[in-house]
DRENDO-196551 format. One record per residue (C-alpha): residue number from 1; residue in three letters; x, y, z. Coordinates in Angstrom, 2 decimals, padded with zeros to 5 digits. Last residue first. Layout:
# DRENDO-196551
   k   r      xx      yy      zz
 NUM ALA       X       Y       Z
...
***
This chain:
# DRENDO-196551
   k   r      xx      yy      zz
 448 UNK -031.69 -037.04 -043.59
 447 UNK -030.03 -035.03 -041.30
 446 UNK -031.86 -031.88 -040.46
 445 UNK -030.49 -028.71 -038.79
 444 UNK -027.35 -029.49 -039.35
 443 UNK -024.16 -029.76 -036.40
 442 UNK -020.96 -028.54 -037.60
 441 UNK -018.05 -029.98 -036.17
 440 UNK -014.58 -027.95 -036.00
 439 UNK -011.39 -028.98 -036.47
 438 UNK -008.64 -028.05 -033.31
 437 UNK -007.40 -024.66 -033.77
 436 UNK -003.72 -023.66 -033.89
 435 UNK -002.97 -024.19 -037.90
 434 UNK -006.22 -023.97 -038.82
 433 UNK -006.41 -020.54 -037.06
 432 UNK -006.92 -017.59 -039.77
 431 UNK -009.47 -019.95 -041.77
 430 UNK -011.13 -020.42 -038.28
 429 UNK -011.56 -016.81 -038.03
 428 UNK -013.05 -016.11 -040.92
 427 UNK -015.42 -018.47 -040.60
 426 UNK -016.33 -017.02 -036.79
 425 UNK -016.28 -013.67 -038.07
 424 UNK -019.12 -014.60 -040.72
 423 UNK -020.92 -016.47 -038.43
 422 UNK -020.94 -013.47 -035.66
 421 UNK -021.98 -011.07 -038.20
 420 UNK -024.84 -012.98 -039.49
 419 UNK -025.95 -013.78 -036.05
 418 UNK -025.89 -010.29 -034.67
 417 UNK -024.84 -009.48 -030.85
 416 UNK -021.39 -008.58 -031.99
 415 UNK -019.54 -006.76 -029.27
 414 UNK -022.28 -007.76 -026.34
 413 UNK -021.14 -011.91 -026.96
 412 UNK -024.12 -013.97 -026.90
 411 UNK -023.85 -013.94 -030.76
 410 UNK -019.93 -015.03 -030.27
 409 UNK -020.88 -017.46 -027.84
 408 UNK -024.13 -018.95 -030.12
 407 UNK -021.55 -019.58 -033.07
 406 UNK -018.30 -020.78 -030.79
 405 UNK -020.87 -023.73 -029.56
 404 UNK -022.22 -023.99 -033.67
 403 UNK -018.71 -024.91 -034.48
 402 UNK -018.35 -027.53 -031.85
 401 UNK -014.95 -029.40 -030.70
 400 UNK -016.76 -030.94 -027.78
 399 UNK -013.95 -029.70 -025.45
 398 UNK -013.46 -026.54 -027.48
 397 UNK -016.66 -026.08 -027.91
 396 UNK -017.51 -025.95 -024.42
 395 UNK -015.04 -023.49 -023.50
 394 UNK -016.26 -020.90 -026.04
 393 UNK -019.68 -021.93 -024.29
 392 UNK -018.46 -020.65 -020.74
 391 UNK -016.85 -017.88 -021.75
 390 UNK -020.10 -016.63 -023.97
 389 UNK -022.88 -017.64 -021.01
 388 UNK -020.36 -015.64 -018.51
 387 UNK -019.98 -012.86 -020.68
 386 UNK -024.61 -012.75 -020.80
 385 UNK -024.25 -013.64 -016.87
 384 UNK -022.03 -010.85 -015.92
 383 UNK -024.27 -007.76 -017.82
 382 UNK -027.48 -009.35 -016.21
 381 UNK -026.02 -009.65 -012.83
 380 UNK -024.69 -005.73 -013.17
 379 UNK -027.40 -004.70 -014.21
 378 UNK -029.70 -006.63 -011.53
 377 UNK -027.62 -005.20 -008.59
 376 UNK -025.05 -008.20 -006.79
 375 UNK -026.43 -010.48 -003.87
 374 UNK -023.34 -010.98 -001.84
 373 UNK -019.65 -010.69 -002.04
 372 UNK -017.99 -012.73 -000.07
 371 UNK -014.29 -012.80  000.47
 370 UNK -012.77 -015.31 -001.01
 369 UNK -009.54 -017.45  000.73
 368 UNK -007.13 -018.57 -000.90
 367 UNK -004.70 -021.30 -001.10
 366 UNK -003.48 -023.61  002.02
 365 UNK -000.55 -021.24  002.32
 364 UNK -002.64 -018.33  002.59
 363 UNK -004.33 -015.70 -000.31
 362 UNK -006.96 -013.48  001.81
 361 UNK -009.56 -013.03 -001.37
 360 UNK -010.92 -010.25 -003.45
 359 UNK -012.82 -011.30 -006.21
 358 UNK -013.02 -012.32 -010.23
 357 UNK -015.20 -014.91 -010.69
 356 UNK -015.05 -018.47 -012.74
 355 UNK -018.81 -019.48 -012.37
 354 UNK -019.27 -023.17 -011.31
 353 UNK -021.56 -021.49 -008.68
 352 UNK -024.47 -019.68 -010.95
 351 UNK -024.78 -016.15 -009.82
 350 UNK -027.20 -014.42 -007.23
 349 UNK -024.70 -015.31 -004.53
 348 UNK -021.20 -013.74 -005.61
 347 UNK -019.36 -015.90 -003.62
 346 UNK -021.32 -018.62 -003.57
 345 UNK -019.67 -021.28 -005.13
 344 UNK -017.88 -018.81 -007.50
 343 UNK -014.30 -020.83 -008.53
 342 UNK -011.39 -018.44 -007.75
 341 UNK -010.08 -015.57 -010.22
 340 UNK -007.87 -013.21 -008.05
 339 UNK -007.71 -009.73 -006.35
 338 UNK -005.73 -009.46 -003.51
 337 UNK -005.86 -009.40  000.08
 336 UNK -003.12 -010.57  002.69
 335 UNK -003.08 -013.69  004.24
 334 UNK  000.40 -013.96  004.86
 333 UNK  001.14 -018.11  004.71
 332 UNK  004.73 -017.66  003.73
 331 UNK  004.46 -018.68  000.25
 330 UNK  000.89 -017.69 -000.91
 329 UNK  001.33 -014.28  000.51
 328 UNK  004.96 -013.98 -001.52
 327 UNK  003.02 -015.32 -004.40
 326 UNK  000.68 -012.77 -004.73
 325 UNK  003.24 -010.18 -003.44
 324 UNK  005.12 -012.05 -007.09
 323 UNK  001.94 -011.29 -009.27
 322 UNK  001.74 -007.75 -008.03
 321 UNK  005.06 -006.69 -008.51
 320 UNK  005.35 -008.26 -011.74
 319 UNK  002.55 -006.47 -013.15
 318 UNK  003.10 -002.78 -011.34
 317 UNK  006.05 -002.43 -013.04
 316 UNK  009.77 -001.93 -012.05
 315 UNK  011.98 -000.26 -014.71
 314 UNK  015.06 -000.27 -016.44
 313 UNK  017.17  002.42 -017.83
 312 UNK  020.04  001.36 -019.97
 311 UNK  023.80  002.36 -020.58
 310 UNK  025.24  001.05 -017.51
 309 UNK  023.38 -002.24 -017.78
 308 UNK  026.35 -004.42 -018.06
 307 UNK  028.02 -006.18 -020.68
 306 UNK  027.57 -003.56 -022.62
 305 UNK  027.15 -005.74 -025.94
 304 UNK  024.39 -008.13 -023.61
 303 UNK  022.77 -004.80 -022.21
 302 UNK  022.42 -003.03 -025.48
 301 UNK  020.91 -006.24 -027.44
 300 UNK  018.36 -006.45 -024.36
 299 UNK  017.74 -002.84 -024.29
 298 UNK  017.21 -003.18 -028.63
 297 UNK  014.92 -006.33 -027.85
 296 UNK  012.57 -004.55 -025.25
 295 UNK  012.32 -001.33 -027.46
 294 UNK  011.33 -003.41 -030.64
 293 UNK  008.56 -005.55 -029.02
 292 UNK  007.60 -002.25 -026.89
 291 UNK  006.96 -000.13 -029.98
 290 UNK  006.89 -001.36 -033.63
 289 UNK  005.46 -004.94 -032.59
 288 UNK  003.14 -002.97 -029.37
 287 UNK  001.47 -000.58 -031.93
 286 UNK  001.20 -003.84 -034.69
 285 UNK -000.81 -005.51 -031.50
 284 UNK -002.85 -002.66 -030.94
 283 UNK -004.08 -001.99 -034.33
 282 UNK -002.48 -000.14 -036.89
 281 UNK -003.55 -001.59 -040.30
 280 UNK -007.29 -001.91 -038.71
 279 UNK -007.03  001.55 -037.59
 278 UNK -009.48  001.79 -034.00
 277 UNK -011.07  004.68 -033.11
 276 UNK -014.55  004.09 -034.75
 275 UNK -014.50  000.65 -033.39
 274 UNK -014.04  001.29 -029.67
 273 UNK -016.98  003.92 -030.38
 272 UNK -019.35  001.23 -031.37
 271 UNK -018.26 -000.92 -028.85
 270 UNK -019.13  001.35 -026.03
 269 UNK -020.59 -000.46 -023.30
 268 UNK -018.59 -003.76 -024.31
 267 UNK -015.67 -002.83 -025.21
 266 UNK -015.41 -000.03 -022.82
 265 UNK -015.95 -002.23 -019.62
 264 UNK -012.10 -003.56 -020.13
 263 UNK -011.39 -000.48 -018.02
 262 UNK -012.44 -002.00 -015.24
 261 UNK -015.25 -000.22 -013.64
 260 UNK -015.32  002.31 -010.30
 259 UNK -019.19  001.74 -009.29
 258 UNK -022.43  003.28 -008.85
 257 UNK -021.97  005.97 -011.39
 256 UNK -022.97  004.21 -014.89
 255 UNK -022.90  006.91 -016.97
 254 UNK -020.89  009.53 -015.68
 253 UNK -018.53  006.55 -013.94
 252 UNK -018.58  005.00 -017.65
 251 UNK -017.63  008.40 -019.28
 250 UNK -014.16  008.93 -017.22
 249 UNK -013.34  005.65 -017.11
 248 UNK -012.72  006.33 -020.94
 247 UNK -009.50  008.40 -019.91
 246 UNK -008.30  005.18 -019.09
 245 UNK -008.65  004.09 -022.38
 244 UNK -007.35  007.00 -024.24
 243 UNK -004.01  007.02 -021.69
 242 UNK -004.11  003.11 -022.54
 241 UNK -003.53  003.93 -026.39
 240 UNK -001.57  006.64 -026.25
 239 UNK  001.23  005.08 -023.75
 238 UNK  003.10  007.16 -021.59
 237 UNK  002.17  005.67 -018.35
 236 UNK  001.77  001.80 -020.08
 235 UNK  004.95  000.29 -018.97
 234 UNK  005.14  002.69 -015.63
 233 UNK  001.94  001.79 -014.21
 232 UNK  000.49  005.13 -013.62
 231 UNK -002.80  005.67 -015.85
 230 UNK -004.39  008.38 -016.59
 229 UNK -007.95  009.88 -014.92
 228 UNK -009.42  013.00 -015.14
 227 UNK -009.66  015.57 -013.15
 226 UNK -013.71  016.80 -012.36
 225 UNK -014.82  013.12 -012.86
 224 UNK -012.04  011.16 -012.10
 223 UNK -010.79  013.20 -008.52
 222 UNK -014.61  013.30 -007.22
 221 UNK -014.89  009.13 -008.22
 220 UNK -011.32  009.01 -006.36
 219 UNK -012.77  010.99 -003.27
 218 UNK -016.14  009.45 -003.29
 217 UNK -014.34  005.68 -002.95
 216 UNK -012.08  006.56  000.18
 215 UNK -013.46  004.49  002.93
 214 UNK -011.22  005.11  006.08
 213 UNK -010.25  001.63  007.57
 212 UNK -007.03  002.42  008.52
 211 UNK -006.10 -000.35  005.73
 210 UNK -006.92  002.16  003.04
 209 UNK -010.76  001.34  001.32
 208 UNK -011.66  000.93 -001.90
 207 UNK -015.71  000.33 -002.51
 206 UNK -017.69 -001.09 -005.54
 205 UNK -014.90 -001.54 -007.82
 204 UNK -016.42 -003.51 -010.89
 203 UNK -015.66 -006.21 -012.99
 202 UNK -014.99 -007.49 -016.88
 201 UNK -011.66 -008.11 -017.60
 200 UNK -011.83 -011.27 -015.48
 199 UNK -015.64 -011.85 -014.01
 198 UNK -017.30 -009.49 -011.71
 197 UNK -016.72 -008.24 -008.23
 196 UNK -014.40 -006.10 -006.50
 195 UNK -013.92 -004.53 -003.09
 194 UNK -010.19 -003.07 -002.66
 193 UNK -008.13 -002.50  000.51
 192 UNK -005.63  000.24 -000.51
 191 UNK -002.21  000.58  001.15
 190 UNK -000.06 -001.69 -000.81
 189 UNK -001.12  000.76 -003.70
 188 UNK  000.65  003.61 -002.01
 187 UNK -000.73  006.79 -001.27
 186 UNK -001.00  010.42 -002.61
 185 UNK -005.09  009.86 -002.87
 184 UNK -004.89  009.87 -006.79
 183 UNK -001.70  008.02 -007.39
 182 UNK -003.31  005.65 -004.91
 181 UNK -006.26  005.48 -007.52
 180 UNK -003.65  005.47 -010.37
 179 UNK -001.63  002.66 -009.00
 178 UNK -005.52  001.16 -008.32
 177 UNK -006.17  000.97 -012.12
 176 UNK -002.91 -001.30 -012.70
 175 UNK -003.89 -003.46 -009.62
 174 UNK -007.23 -004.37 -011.43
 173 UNK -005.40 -005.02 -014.54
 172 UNK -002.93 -007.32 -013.17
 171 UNK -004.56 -010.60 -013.88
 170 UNK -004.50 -014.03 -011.90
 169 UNK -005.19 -017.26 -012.28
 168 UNK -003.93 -019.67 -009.13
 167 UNK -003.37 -023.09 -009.89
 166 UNK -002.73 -024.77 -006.48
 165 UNK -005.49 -026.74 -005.31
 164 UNK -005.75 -029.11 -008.22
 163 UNK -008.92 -030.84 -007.95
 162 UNK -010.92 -029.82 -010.90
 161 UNK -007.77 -029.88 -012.97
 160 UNK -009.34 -030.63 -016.76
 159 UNK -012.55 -028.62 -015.96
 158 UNK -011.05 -025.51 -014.13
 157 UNK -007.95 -025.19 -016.19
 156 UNK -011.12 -024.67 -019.17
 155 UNK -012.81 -021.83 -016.95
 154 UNK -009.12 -020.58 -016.19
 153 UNK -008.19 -020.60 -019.62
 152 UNK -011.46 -018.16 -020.69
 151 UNK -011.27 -015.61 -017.80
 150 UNK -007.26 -015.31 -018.23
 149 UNK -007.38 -013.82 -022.06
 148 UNK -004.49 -014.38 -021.48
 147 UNK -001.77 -015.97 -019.90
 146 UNK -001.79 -014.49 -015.85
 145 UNK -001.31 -018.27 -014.30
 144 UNK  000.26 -018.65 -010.82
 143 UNK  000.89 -022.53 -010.36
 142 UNK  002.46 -023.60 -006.85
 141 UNK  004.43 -026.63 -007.36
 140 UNK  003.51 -029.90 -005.62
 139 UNK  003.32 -031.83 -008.14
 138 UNK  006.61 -030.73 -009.90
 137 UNK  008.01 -033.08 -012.29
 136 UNK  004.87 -034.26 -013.64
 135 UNK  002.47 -031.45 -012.42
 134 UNK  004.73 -029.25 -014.53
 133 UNK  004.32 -031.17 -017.76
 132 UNK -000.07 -031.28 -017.54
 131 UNK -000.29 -027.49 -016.16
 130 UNK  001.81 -026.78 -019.58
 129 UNK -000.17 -028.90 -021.73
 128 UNK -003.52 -027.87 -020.43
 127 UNK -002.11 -024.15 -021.02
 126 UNK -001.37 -025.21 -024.68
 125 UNK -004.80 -026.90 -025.15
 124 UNK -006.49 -023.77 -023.91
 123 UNK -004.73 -021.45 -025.74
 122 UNK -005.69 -021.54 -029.13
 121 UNK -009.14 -021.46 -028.31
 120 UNK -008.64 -018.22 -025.71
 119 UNK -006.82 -016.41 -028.61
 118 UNK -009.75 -016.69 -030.97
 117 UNK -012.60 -015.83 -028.46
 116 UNK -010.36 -012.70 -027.27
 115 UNK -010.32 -011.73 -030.71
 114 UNK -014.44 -011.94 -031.09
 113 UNK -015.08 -010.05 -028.24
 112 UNK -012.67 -009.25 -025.68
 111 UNK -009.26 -010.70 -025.14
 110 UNK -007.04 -009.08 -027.86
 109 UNK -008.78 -006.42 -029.04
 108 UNK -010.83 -005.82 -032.65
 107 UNK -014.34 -004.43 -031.27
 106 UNK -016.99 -005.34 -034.31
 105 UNK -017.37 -003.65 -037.61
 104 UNK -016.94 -006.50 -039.99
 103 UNK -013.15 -005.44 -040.76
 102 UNK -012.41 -004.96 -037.68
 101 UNK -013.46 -008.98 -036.22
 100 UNK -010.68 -009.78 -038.99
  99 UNK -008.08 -007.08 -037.85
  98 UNK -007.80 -007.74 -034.00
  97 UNK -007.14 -011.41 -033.65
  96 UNK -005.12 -011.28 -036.80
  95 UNK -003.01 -008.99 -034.89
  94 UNK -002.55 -011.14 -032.11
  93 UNK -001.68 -014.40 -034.31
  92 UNK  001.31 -012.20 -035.15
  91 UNK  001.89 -011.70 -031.97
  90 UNK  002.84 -015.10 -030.83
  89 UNK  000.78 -017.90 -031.94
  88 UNK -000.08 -019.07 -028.47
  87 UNK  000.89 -016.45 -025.99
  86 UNK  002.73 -017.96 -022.88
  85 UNK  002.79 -016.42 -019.49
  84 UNK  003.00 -018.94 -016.79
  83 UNK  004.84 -018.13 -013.62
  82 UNK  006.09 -021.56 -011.94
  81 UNK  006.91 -021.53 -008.19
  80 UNK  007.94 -024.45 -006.43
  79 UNK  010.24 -025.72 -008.94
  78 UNK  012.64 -028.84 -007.84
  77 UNK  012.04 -030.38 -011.49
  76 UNK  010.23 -027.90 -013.62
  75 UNK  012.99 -026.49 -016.07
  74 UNK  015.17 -029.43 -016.28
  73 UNK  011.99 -031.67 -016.89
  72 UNK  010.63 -029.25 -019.62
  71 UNK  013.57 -029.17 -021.66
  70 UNK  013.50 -025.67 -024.02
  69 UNK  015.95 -023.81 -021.40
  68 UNK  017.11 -020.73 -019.00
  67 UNK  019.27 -020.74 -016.54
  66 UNK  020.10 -018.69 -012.80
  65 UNK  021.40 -020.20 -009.95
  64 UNK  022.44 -018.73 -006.13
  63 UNK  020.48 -015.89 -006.39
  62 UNK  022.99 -013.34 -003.96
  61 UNK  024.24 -011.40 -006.64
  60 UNK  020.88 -009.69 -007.61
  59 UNK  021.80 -006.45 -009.28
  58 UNK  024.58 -007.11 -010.77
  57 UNK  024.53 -010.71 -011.32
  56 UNK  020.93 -010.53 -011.86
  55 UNK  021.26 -008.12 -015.00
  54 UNK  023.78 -009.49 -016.58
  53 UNK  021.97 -013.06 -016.77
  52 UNK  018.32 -011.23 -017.71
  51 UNK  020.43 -009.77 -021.06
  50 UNK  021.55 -013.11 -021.84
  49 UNK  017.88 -014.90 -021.09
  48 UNK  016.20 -011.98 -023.20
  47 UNK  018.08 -013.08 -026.03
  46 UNK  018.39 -016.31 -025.39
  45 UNK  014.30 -016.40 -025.21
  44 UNK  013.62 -015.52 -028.57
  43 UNK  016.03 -018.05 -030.37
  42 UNK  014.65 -021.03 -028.22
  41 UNK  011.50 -021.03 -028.44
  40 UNK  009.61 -023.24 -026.37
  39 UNK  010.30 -020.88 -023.47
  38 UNK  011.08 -022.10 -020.06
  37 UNK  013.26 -019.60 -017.70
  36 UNK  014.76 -021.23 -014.57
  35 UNK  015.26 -018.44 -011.48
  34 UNK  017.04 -020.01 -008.40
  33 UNK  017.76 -019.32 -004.24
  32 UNK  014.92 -016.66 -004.73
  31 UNK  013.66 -014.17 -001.45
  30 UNK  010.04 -013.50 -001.87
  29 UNK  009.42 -010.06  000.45
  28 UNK  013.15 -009.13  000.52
  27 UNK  013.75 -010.20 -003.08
  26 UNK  010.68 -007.54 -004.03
  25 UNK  012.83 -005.00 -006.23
  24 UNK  014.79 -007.39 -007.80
  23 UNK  011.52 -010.03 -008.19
  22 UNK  010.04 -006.85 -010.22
  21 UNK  013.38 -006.09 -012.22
  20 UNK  013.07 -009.62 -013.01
  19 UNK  009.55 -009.59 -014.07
  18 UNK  009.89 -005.99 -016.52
  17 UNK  012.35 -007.98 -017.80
  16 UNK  010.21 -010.97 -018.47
  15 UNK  007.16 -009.08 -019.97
  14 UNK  008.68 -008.80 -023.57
  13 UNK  008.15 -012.72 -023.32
  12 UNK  011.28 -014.85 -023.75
  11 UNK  011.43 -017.02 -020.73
  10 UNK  007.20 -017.97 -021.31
   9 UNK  007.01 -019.87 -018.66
   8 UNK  009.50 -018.39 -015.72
   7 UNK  010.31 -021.13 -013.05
   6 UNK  011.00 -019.73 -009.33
   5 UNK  012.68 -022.09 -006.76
   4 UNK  011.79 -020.24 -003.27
   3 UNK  014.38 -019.28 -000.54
   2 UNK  013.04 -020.17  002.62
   1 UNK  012.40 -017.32  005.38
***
């Protein structure tokens, strides 16, 4: 089995330990000969990069290089596996993300709704950028993209690469609610065979099966509606925020009992009550500053004066697991099933084609391959098409560098659905980004 070159993007992400633990625990299913991080910054990835080198040499003695660096050709050269996870404007950008659509009384949270609209725009350019660099010293380097909000970068790496075969976007979310269905049924996630439509963020389970063949949906809708349902994933088990938002599942399968949704559904059934819970001087993003931001630095800065990880528990999660099986199945032509974001053309057949959808597919060495889907309930249709109309027009004005494109997305979008609203968040919001966004052209009604 060959040893892969693995490039991390985004070296100094709170993610990346999490990651290496991950490739630790997997090194049998995607053996390593090197590990490069890339981080643009140098400061915040050394840290992580330090603590990440004592790590691997005790638990991982056999990788035969690991580095970390702000040079793009050292990083990419020889890759042929580069993990992308970059957040434009950090987390500070975050919380702005979440405040200003708060404080007009729509859904503050990272990728949906207005916020998600506002980190999407500042990262398209960067991801182009990034895709752009590798494919210079790497061309033939598989790409496995999970920045966020992933529905709205893969739409625009979908117009600037139309012909690149290997940029894969993916998202852990859907394998984040099936650790708590296997949780459920006393299994394994690597057991479960999921069917799954919709868009990224914003699909449904309609079926999960174990690879006996035995269908097991009615046993995990039975388990959520007279149980409950918490998540498993061990970096968000024992967090208050995702035990509330898993316990929202709940309410949706009452509601809406055909399928098992994302979670992400809340925002946009329920944005009302997403609002009433949320603290605008305590939203998610100043939760995860004060809490995993902090705890992730103080184990690295324990770790680095150890010199050795005696002192520290560290943890496999569900995210890097996933994304590096992905790989793994990409790698040595596996063809096993996962969720990923492919082009539509068909897939889901009562939907445009160009469509960026979220599906099961058999991922192989020539890329994957979609399972498909079918003619899709008119809900459901009508619920995809009004995000897809918003992604797609966010997108837009980026490339045409439109105000009144972002205008008609965010009044498309279910969390505001009110022109006054939406141009009021939108100026706000452009104030909060003129050092990320690109300048913005408003067309008049009448030009004399």
């Amino acid at each position: 089995m060959k040893k892969q070159n693995l490039v991390i993007v985004g070296g100094g992400s709170t993610y990346t330990i999490g990651m290496i633990m991950s490739l630790i625990e997997e090194k049998k299913q995607f053996p390593l000969r090197t590990i490069t991080f890339y981080d643009t910054n140098q400061q915040r990835q050394e840290k992580i990069a330090k603590a990440v080198d004592i790590i691997l040499h005790e638990k991982y003695p056999e990788l035969e290089s690991f580095s970390w660096t702000t040079d793009k050709e050292t990083a990419y050269r020889d890759a042929d596996f580069v993990f992308v996870q970059i957040r434009t404007g950090g987390l500070a950008m975050r919380e702005k993300d979440e405040q200003i659509p708060l404080k007009h009384g729509v859904v503050g949270q990272e990728t949906c709704g207005p916020g998600g609209m506002a980190y999407g725009f500042r990262s398209i350019g960067d991801m182009i950028k990034v895709v752009e660099d590798i494919r210079t010293y790497a061309p033939d380097a598989w790409i496995l993209n999970y920045t966020n909000p992933a529905a709205i970068v893969a739409e625009a790496l979908q117009r600037q690469f139309p012909h690149d075969k290997k940029i894969l976007n993916i998202c852990d979310m859907p394998a984040a609610i099936m650790v708590s269905y296997a949780k459920i049924l006393g299994k394994e996630i690597w057991d479960l065979v999921p069917e799954y439509f919709g868009l990224n963020h914003y699909g449904w389970f309609t079926d999960i099966y174990d690879k006996q063949g035995n269908r097991l949906t009615d046993d995990i809708k039975r388990a959520i509606t007279e149980d409950g349902f918490i998540p498993e994933d061990s970096e968000i088990v024992n967090d208050p925020s995702w035990i509330k938002t898993f316990k929202q599942v709940e309410v949706m399968l009452n509601d809406y009992p055909e399928y098992l949704p994302n979670t992400y559904l809340q925002y946009y059934l329920y944005p009302s009550d997403m609002v009433d819970k949320d603290d605008v001087e305590n939203t998610r993003a100043r939760q995860v500053i004060n809490g995993r931001e902090k705890r992730v630095h103080t184990l690295s800065e324990q770790i680095i004066e150890d010199g050795s990880t005696k002192n520290v528990e560290l943890e496999v999660d569900i995210h890097g697991r996933y994304m590096i099986r992905v790989a793994a199945s990409l790698a040595y032509n596996q063809g096993e099933t996962y969720i990923v974001i492919v082009k539509n053309n068909g897939i889901i057949s009562n939907i445009q084609d160009d469509a960026m959808v979220e599906v099961p597919a058999a991922l192989t060495a020539q890329g994957p391959k979609p399972y498909a889907v079918g003619e899709i309930p008119t809900f459901y249709k009508g619920m995809i098409e009004g995000q897809l109309a918003f992604e797609k027009l966010v997108v837009d004005a980026w490339f045409e560098k439109s105000y009144n494109k972002l205008m008609q997305a965010l009044t498309l979008n279910r969390t505001v659905i009110d022109a006054p609203k939406a141009r009021a968040i939108l100026d706000d919001l452009i104030e909060a980004n003129k050092d990320y966004w690109p300048t913005l052209t408003k067309k008049k009604a009448y030009t004399p």
